[in-house]
N, C-alpha and C positions, 0 to 999 in steps of 0.2 A: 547629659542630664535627662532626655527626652528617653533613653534609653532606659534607664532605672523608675521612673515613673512609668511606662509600660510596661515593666518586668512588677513594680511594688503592685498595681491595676489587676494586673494577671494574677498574682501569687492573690491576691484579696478576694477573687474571682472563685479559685480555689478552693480556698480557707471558707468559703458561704458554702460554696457547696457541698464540699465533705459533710461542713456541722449540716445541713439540713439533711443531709441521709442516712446520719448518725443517729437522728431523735430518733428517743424511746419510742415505741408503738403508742396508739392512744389509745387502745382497751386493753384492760388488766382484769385477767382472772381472778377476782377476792377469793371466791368461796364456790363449792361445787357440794352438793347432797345428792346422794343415790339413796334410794328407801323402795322397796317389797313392797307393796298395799295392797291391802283387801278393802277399800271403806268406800261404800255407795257413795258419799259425798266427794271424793275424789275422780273415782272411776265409772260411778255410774251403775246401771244394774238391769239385767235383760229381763222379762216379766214371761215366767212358762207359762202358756196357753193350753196346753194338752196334756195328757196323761195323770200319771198319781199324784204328782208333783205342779198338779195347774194351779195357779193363782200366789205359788211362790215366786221368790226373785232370786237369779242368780248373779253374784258379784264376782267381778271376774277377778282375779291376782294381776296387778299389773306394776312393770319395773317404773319410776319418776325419775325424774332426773330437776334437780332446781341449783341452776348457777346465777350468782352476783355479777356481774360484769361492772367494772367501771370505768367511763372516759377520762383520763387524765389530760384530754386534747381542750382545745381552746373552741373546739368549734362540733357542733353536733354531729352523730354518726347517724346515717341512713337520712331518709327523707317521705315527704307527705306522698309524693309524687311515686314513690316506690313501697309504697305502705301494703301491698301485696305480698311481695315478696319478704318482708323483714330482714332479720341481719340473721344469718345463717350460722348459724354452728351444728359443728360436723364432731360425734361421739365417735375415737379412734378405740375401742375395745381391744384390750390385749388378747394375743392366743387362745390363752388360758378362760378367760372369758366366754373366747366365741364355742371351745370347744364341750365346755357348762354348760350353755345354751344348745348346743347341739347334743348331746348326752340328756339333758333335763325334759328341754321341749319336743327335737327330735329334728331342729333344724337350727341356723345360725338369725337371730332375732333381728342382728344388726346390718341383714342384706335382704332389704325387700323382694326382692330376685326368690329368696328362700321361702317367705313366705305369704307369697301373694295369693298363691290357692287353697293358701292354708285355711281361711279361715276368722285367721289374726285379726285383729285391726293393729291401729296403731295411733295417737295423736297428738299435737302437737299446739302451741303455743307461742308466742313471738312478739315482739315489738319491734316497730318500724322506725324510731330514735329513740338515740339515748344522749340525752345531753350531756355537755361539759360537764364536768365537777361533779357525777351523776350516779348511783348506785341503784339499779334495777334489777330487781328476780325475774330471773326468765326463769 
């Protein structure tokens, strides 16, 4: 008897842990938007100081990226403590993309390595949680 009750102990043992390494991830991609922009109130705008062209502003073109993420988890992602850093997402750019970017601009946009003496900038935005049940534009 002593034997099949450590055997039912163990298999029950089992059966918890599989299901807990099974659950779905807790953020889910809803929605992703890529958008082109030219618009001061977005991007901003540099003010010439010299030349024929002094006292205009120049608005740069710049690529956006705006994703939905939602937590379907029971418990918040990231924290106050690490409110620095944010919760990281990493843009994987197909081929075809990076090779746009290198034909267009003259470099690959999506490897800072490429463009650090460019010139570029670049910037970014982030939140440090996102809570349960929670639907946030980054």
């Amino acid at each position: 008897m002593r034997k099949w009750f450590v055997l039912f102990i163990s298999l029950f043992f089992v059966l918890s842990f599989l299901s807990g390494c099974s659950a779905k991830p807790s953020l889910e991609l809803v929605d992703a938007e890529v958008d082109i922009v030219k618009d001061k109130n977005l991007v901003g705008a540099i003010g010439i100081t010299e030349g024929e062209k002094k006292g205009e502003e120049l608005i740069p073109t710049a690529l956006i990226y705006a994703f939905t993420i939602k937590n379907n988890g029971n418990e918040p992602v990231g924290s106050i403590e690490e409110a620095d850093k944010g919760i990281e997402l990493k843009i994987e750019p197909k081929s075809k993309l990076k090779s746009v970017s290198k034909d267009v601009i003259g470099f690959n946009i999506y490897n800072p390595d490429d463009y650090n003496e460019s010139g570029v900038g670049f910037g970014q935005s982030q939140l440090s949680i996102i809570n349960a049940d929670h639907l946030p534009m980054i």
